[in-house]
N, CA, C and O atoms as a MOPAC input file, in Angstrom:
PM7 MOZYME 1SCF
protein

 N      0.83700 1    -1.17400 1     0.00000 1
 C      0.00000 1     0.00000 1     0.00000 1
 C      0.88700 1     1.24400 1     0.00000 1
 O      1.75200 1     1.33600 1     0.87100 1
 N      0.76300 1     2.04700 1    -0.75800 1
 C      1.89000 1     3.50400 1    -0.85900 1
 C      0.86300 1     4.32200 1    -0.80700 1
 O     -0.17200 1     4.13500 1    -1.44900 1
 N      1.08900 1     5.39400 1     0.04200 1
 C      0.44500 1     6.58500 1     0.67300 1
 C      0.76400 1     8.29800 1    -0.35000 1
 O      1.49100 1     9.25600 1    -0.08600 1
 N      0.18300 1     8.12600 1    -1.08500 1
 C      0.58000 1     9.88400 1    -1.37800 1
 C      0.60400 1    10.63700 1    -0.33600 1
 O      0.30900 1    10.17300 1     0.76500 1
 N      0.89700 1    11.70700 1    -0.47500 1
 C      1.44300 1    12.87800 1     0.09000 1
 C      0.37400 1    13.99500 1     0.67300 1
 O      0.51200 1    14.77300 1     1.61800 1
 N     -1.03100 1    13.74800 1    -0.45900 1
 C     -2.48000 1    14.45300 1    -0.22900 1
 C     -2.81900 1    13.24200 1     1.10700 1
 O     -3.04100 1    13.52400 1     2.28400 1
 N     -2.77300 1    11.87600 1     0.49300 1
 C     -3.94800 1    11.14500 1     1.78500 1
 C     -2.89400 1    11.06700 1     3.23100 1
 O     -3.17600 1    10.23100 1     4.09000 1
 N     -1.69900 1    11.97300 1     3.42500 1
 C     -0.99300 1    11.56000 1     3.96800 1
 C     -0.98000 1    12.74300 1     5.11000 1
 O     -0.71100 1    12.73800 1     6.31200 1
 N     -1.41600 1    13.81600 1     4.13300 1
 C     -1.70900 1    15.14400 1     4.86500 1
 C     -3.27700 1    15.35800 1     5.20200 1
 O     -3.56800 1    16.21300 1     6.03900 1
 N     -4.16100 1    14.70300 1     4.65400 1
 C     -5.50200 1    14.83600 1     5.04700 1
 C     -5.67100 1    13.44500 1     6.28800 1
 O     -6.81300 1    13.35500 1     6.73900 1
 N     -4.97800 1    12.74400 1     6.65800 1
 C     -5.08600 1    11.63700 1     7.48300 1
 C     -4.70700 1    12.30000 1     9.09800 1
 O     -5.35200 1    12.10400 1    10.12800 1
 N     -3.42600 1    13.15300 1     8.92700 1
 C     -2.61500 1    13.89800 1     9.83100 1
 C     -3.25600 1    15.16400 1     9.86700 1
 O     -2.38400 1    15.94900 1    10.23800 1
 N     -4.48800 1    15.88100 1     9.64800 1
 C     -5.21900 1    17.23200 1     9.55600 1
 C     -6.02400 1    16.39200 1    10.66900 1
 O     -5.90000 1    16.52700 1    11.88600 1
 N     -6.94900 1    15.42000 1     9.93900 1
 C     -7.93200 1    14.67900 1    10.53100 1
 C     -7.34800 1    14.37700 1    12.29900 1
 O     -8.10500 1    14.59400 1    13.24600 1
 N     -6.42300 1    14.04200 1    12.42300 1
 C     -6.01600 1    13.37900 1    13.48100 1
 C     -5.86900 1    14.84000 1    14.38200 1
 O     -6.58800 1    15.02700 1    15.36300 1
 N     -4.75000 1    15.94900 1    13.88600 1
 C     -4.86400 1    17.37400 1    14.58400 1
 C     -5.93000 1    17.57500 1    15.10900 1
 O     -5.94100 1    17.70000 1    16.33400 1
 N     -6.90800 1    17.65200 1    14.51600 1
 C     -8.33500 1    17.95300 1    14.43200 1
 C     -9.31800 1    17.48000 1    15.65000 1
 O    -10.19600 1    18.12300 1    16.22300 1
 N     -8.82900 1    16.00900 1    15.86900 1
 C     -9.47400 1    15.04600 1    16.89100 1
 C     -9.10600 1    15.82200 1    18.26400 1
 O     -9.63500 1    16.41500 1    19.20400 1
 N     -7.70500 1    15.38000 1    17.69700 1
 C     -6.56600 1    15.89400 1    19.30000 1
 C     -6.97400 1    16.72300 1    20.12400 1
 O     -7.26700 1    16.66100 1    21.31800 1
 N     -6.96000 1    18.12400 1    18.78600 1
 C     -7.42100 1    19.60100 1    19.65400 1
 C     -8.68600 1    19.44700 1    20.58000 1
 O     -8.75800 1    19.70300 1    21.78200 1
 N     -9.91500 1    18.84800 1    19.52400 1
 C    -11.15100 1    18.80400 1    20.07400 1
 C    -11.05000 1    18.31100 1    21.52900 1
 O    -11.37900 1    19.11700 1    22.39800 1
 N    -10.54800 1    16.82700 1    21.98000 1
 C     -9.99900 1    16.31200 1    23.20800 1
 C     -9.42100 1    17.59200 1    23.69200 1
 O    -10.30400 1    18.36000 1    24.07600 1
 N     -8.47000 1    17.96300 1    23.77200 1
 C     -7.52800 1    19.09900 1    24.23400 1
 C     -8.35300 1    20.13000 1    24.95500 1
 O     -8.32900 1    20.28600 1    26.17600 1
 N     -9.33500 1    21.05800 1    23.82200 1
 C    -10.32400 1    21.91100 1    24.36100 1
 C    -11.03500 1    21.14700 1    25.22100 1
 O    -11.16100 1    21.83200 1    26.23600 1
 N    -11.77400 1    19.70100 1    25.43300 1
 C    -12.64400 1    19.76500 1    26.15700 1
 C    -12.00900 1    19.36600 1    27.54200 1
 O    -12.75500 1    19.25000 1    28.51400 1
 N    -10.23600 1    19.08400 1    27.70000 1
 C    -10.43600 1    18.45000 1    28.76900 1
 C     -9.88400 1    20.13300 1    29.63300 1
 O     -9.95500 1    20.29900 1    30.85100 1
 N     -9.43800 1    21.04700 1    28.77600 1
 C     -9.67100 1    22.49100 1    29.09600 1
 C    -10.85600 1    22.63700 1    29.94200 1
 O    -10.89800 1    22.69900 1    31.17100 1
 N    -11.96200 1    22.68900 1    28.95800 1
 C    -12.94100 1    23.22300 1    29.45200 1
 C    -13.48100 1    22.44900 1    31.10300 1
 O    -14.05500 1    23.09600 1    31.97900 1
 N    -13.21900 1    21.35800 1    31.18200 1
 C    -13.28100 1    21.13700 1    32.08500 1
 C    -12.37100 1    21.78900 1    33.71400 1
 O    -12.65000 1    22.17900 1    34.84800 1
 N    -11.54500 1    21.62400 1    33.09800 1
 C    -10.42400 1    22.31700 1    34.18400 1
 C    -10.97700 1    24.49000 1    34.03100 1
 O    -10.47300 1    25.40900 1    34.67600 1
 N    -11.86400 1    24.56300 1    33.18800 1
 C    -12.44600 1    26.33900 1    33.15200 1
 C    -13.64900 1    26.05000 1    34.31100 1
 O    -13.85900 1    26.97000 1    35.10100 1
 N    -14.31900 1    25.00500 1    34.42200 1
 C    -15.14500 1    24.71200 1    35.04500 1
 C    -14.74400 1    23.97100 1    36.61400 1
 O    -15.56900 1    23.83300 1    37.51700 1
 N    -13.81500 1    23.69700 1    36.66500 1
 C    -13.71700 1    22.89200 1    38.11900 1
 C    -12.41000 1    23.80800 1    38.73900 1
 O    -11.79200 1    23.47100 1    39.74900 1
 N    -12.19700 1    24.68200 1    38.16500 1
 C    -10.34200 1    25.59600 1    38.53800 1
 C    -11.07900 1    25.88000 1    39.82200 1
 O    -12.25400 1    26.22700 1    39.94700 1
 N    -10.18100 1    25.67100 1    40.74200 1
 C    -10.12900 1    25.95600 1    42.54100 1
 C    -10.12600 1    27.27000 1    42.06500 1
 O    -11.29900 1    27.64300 1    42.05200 1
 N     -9.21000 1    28.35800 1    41.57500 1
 C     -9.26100 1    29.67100 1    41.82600 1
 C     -9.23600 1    30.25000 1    39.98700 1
 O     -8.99800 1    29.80300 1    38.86500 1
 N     -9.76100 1    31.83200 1    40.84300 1
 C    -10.37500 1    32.14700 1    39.08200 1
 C     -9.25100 1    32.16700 1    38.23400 1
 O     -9.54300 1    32.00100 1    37.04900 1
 N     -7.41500 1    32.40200 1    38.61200 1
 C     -6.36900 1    32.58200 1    38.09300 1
 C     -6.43300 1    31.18600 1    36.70100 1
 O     -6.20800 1    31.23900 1    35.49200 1
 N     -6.92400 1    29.84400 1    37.79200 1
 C     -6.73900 1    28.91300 1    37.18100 1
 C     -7.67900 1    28.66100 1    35.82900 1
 O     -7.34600 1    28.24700 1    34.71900 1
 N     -8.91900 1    29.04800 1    36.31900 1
 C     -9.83500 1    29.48900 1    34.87700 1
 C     -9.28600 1    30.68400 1    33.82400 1
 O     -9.70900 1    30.74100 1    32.66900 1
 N     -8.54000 1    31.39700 1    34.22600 1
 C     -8.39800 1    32.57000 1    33.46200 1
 C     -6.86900 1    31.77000 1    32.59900 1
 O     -6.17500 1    32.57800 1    31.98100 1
 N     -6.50900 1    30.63300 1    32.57900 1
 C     -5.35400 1    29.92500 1    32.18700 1
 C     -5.86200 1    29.46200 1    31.44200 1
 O     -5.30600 1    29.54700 1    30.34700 1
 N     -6.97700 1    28.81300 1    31.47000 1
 C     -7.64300 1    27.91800 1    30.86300 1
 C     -8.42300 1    28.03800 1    29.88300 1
 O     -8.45500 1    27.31300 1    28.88900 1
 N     -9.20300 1    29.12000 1    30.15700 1
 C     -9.65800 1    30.02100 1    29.39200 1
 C     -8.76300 1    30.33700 1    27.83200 1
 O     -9.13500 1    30.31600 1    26.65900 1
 N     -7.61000 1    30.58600 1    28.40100 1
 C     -6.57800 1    30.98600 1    27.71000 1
 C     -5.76300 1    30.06300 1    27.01600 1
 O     -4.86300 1    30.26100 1    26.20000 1
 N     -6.24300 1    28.99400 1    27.49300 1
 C     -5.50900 1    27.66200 1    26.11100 1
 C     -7.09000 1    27.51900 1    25.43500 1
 O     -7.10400 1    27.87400 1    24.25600 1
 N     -7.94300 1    27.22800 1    25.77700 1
 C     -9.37700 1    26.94300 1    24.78000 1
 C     -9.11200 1    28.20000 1    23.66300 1
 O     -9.55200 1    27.88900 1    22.55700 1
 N     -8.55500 1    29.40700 1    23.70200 1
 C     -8.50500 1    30.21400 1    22.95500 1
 C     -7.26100 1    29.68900 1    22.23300 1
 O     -7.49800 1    29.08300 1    21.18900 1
 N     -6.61800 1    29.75000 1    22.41600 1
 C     -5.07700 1    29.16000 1    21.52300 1
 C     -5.48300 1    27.62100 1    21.10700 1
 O     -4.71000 1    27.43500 1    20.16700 1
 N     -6.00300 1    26.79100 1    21.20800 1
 C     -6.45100 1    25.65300 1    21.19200 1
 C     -7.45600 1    26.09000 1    20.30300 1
 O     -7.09400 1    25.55500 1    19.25500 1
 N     -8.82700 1    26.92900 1    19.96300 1
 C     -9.23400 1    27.68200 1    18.94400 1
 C     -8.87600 1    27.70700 1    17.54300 1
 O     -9.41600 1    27.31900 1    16.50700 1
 N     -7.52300 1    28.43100 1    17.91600 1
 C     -6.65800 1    29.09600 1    16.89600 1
 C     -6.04500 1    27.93400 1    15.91700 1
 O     -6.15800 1    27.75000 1    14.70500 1
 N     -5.50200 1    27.38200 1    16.72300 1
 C     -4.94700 1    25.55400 1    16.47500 1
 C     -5.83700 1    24.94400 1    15.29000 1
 O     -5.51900 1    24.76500 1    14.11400 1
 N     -7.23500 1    24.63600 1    16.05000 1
 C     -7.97900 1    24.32300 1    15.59000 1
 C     -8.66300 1    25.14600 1    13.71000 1
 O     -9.47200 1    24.80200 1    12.84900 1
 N     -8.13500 1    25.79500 1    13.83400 1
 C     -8.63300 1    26.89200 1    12.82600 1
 C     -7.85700 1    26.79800 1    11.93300 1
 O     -8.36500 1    26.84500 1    10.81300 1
 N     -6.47600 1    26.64400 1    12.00300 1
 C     -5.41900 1    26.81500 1    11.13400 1
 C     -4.92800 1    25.32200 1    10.86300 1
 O     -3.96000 1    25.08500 1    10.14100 1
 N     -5.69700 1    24.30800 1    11.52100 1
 C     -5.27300 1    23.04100 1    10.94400 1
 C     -6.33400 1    22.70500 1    10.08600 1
 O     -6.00600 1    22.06300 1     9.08800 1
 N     -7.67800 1    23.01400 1    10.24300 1
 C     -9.14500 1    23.00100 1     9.12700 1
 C     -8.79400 1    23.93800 1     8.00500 1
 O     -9.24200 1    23.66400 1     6.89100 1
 N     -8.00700 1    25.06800 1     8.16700 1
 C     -7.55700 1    25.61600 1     6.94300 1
 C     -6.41000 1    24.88700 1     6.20600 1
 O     -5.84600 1    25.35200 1     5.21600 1
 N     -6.21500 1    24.08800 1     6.59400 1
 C     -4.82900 1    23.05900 1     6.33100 1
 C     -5.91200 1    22.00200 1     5.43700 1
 O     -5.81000 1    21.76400 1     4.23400 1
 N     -6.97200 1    21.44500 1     6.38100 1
 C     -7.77300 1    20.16100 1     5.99200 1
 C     -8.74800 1    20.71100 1     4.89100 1
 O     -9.21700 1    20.01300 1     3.99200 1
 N     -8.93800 1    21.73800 1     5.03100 1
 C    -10.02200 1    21.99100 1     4.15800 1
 C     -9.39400 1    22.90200 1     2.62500 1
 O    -10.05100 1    23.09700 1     1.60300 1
 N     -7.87700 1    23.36200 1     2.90000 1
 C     -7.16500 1    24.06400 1     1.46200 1
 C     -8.01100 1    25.13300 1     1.30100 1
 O     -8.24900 1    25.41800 1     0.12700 1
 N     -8.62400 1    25.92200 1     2.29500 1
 C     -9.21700 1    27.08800 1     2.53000 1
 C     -8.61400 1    28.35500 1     3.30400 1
 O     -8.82400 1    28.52100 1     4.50600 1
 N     -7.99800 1    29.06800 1     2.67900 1
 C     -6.89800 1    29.98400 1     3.27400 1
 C     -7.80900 1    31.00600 1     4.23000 1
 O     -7.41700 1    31.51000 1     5.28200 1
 N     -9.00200 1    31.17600 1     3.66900 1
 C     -9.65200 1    32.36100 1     4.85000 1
 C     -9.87600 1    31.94800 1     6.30200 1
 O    -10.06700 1    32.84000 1     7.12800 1
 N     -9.87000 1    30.95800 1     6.59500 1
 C    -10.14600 1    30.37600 1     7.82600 1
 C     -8.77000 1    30.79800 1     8.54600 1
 O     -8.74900 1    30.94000 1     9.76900 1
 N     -7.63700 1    30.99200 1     7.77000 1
 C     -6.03300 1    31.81100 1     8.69200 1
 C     -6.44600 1    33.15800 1     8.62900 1
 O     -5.69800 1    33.85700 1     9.31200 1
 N     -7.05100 1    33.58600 1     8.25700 1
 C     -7.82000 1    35.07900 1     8.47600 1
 C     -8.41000 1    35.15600 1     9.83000 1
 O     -8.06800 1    35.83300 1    10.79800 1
 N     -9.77300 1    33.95700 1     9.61600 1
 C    -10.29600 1    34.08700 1    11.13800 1
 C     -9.65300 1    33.79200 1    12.10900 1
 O    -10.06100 1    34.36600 1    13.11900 1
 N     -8.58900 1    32.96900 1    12.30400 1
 C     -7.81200 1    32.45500 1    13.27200 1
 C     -6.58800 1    33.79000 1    14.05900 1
 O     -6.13800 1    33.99700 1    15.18600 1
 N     -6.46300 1    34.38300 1    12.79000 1
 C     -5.64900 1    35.04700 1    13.28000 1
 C     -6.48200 1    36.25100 1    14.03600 1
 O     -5.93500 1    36.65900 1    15.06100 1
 N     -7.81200 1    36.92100 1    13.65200 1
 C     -8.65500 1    38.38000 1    14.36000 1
 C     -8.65900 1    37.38400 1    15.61700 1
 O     -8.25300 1    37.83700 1    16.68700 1
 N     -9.15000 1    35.88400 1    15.54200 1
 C     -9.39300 1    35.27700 1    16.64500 1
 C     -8.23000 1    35.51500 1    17.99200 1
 O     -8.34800 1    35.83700 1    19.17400 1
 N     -7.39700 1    35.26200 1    17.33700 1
 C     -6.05100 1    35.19800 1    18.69400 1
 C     -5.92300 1    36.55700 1    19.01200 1
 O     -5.64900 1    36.85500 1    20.17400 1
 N     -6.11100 1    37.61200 1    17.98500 1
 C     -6.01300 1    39.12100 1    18.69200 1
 C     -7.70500 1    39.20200 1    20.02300 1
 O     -7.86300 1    39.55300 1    21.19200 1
 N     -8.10300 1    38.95500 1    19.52900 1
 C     -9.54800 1    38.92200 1    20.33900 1
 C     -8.99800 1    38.51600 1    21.41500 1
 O     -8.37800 1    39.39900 1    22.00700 1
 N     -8.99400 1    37.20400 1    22.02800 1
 C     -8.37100 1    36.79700 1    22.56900 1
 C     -7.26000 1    36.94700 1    23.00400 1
 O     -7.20500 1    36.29700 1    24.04800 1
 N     -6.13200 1    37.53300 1    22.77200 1
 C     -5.28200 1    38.25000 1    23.71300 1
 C     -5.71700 1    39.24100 1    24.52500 1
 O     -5.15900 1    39.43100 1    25.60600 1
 N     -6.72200 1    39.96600 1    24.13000 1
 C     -7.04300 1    41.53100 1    24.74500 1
 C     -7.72200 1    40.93400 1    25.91500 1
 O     -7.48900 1    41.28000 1    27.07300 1
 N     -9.00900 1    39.55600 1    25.39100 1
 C     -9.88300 1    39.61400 1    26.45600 1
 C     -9.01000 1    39.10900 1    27.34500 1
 O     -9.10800 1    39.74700 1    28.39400 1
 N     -7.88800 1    37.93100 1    27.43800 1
 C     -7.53600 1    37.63500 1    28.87800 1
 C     -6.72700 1    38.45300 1    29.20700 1
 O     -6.51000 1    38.23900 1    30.39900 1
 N     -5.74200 1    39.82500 1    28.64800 1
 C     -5.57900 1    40.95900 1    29.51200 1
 C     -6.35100 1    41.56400 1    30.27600 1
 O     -6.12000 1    41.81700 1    31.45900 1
 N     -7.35900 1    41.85400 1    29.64600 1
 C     -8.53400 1    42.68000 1    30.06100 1
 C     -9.09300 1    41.48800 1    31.39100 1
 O     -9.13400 1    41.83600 1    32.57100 1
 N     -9.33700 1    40.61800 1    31.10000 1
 C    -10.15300 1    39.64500 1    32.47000 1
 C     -8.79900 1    39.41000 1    33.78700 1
 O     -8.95200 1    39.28500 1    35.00200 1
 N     -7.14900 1    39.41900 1    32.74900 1
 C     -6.24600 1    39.25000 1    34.38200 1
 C     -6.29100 1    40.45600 1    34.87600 1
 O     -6.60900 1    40.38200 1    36.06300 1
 N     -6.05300 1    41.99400 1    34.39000 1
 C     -6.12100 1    43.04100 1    35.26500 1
 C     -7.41900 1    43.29300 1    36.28000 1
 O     -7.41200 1    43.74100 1    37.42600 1
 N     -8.71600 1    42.77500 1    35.32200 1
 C     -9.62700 1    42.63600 1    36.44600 1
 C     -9.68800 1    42.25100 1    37.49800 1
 O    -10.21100 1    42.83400 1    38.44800 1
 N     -8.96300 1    40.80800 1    37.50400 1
 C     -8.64400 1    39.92200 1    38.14900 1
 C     -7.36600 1    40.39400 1    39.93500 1
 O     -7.47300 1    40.26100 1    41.15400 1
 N     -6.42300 1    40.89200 1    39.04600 1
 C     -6.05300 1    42.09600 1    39.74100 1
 C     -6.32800 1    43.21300 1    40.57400 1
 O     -5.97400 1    43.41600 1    41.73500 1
 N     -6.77800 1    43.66800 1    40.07000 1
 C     -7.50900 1    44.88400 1    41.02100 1
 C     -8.62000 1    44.30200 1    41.46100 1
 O     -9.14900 1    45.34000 1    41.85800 1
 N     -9.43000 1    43.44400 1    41.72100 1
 C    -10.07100 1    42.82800 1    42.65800 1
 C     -9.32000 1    42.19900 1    43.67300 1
 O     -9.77900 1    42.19500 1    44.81500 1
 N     -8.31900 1    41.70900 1    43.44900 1
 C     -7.29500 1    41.25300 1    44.57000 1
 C     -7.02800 1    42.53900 1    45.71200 1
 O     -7.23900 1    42.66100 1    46.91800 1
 N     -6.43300 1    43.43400 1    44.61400 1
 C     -5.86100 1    44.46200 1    45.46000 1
 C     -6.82000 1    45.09100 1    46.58000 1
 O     -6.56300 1    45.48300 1    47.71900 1
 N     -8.28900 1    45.03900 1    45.68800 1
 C     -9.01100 1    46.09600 1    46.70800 1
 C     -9.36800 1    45.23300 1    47.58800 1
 O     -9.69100 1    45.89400 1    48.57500 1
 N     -9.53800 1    43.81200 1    47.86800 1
 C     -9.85000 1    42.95700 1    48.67600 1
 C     -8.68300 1    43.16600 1    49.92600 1
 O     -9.01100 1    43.17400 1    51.11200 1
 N     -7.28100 1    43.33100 1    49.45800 1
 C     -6.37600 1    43.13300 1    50.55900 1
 C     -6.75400 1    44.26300 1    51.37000 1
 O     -6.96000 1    44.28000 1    52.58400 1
 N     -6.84200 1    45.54300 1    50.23500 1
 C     -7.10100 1    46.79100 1    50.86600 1
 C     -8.22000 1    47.07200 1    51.75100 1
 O     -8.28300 1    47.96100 1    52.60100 1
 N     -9.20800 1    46.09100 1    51.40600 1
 C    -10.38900 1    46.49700 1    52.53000 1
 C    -10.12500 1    45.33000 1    53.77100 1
 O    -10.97600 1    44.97800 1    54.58900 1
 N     -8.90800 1    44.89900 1    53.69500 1
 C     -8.92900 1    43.56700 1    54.78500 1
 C     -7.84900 1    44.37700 1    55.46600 1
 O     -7.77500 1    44.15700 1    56.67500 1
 N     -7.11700 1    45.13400 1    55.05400 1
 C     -6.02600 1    46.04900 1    55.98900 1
 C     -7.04800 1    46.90300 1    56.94900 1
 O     -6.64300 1    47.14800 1    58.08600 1
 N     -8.28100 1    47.34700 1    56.58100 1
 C     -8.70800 1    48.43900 1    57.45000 1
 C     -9.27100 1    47.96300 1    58.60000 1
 O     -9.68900 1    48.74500 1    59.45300 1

């Protein structure tokens, strides 16, 4: 049996493809059971890169270049929001210590 190079790369898309899906969900689980919100806000933060993954290996499987378009607004999205959710994250700390000093 000899393998071209197409069924060789659509076999290995397929398989990426599986992986990630596993990957995100055992994420999402750990977004859902994280002892502290730091640990969701991690997690959070691979389902988004794990996303991206996902996006740019279906643009791989599918020989559809716009899908590296969406992948990529995707990861900017996603950078801002988990800045934006750790500083929150942050200054809720702070003002907590601060109202536990008084």
């Amino acid at each position: 049996m000899i393998i071209d190079g197409q069924t060789a790369l659509q076999a290995a898309s397929r398989l990426a493809l599986v992986l990630l899906i596993v990957s995100a969900a055992i994420a999402f689980i750990r977004l859902v059971r994280g002892p502290q919100a730091a640990d969701r806000v991690v997690a959070l933060d691979l389902i988004a890169v794990l996303i991206v993954a996902f996006l740019a290996a279906y643009a791989i499987h599918s020989g559809d270049a716009s899908f590296l378009d969406v992948a990529i607004a995707y990861a900017l999205v996603a950078f801002l929001g988990t800045v934006a959710l750790s500083r929150f994250l942050l200054r809720s700390r702070r003002r907590r210590t601060t109202e536990e000093k008084r």
